[in-house]
N, C-alpha and C positions, 0 to 999 in steps of 0.2 A: 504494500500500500504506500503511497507517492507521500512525504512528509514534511513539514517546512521546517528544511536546514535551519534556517535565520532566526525564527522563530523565539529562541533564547535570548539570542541579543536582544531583539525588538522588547522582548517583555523588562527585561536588564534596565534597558536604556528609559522606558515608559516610566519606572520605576524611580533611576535616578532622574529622570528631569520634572518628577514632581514637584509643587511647589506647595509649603505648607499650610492646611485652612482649617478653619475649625470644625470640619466635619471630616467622613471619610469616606474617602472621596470612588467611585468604583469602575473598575478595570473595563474601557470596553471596547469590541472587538467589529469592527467594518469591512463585511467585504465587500468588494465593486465588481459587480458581475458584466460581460459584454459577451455581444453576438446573443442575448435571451429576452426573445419577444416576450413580455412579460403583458401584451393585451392577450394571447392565447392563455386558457384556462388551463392547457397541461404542462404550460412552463411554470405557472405557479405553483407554490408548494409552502404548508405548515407542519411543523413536526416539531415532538418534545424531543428534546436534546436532555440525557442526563448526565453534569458534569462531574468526574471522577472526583474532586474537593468539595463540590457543592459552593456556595455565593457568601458563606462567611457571616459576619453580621446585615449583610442586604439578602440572607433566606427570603424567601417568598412564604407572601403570607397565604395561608388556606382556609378555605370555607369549607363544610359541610352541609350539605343539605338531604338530611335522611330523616327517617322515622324507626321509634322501635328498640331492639336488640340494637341496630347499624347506629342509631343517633346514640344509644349510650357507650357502645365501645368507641366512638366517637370524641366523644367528648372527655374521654379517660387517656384522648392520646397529646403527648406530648409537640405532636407534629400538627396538631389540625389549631387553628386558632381559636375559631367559634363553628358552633352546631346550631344550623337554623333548622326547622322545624315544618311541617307543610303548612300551617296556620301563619307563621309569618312569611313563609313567601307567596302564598295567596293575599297575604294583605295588600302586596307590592302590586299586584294586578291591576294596571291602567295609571298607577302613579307613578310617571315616567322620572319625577321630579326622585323621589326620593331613590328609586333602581339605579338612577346615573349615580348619587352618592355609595351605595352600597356598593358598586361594583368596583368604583375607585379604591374601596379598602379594600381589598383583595384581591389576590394575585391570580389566584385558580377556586373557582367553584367546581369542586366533586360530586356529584348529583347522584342519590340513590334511583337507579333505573324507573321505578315507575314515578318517580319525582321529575324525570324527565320535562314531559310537554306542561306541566304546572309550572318548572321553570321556566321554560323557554318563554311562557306568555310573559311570564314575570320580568324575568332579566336580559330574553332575547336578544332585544333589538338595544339596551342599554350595554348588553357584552359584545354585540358587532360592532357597536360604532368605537369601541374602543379595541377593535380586532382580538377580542377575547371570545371563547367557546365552553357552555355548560359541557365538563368533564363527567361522562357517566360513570359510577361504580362499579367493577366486574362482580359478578356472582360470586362468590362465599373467597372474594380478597380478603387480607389482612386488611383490615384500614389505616391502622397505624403507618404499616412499609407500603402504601399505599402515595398516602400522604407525606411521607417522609422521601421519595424519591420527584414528589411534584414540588415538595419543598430546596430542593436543590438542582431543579433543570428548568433552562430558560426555552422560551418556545421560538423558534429557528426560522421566519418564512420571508417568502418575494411573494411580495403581492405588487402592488402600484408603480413601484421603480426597481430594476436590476440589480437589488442592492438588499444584503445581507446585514442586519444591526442588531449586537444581543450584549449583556453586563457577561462577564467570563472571571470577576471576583472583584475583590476589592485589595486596596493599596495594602492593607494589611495582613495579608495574603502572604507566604512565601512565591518568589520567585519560579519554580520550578512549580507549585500547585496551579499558579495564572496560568502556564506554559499547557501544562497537562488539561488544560479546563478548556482554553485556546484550541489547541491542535482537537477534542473533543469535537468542537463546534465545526470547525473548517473541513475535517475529513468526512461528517456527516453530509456536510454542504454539498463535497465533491460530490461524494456519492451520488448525491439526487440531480448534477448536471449532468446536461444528455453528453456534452461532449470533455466533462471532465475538467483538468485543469486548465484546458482550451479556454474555458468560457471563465477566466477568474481574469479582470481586468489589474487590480489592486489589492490588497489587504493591508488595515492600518489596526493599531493600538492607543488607546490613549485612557486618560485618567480623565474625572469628570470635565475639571478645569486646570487640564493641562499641555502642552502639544501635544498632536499625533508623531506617532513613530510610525514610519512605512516599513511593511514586512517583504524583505527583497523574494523575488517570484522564486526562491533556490528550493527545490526538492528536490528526493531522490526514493528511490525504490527500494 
């Protein structure tokens, strides 16, 4: 599988030319894709990426929305944030106002399968416009390691422009865990291009408010 040689430096260098703020600050990763009509529907593509470090202190936060046995092992897990209920997201039905606030606190909603279409009326069209998607629950999952792997993978997609944009950790992060979290995201990427490293125009690195580092095109097999 094709690897990026450079890769190390770029995250080194990202690293040192931070500059210090009173927040912290988070790792992220640009690809620029070319030669990919991205008005065709089969060039487009969304997919959960899980990163081998996970995002550090910027985790993603998680919803539940089950009933039952599933909302209280739920809500016993360390990984899930809050358990909603079917009574409160039917309450959301037709109150656009407050679905757009709830959808902003959370990163990923996991939906117990027949919660489904009770979601979708509810948070639908409030999780499209923010390119987000009700996650359904598999049959007799863990929820805990459920939740605990949505909790550490950023979602990967080209939709509107040829162009790849995800967080891949934060500054306080080791070196070598951005690297591994990096190369994660990019060799998924390849994967799903039709023509492979053919179609990668650019790949940069940078910190939230910091410069970009360009990741030189070097791989090897």
């Amino acid at each position: 599988m094709s690897t990026v040689v450079d890769l190390d430096r770029a995250v080194r260098e990202a690293l040192q030319r931070r500059e210090k703020r009173n927040f912290i600050q988070a790792v992220e990763l640009v690809i620029n894709l070319k030669d990919v009509d991205v008005s065709k529907p089969e060039k487009r593509f969304s997919e959960l990426v899980e990163l081998p470090h996970g995002l550090g202190s910027a985790a993603n936060s998680i919803a539940v929305v089950a009933t039952g046995e599933l909302a209280l092992r739920a809500s016993r897990s360390q990984n899930v944030d809050r358990v909603f209920e079917r009574q409160e997201i039917e309450a959301l039905v037709g109150n656009k106002k407050a679905a757009k606030k709830l959808v902003r606190e959370f990163d990923y909603f996991l939906i117990e399968p027949q919660l489904v279409p009770v979601a979708a009326r509810a948070l639908g069209a409030a999780l499209g416009g923010v390119g987000k998607a009700p996650i359904p629950i598999p049959a007799n999952v863990d929820i805990d390691e459920f939740a605990a792997r949505h909790k550490k993978s950023v979602m990967v997609r080209i939709r509107k422009v040829p162009q790849v944009m995800c967080v891949v950790g934060t500054e306080e992060m080791s070196a070598d865990q951005i690297m591994d979290n990096a190369r994660a995201v990019i060799e998924r990427v390849i994967s799903r291009l039709e023509n492979g490293w053919a179609n990668i125009k650019s790949i940069v690195l940078k910190l939230s408010m910091s410069a970009p580092v360009k990741v030189r095109p070097e791989r090897r097999r």
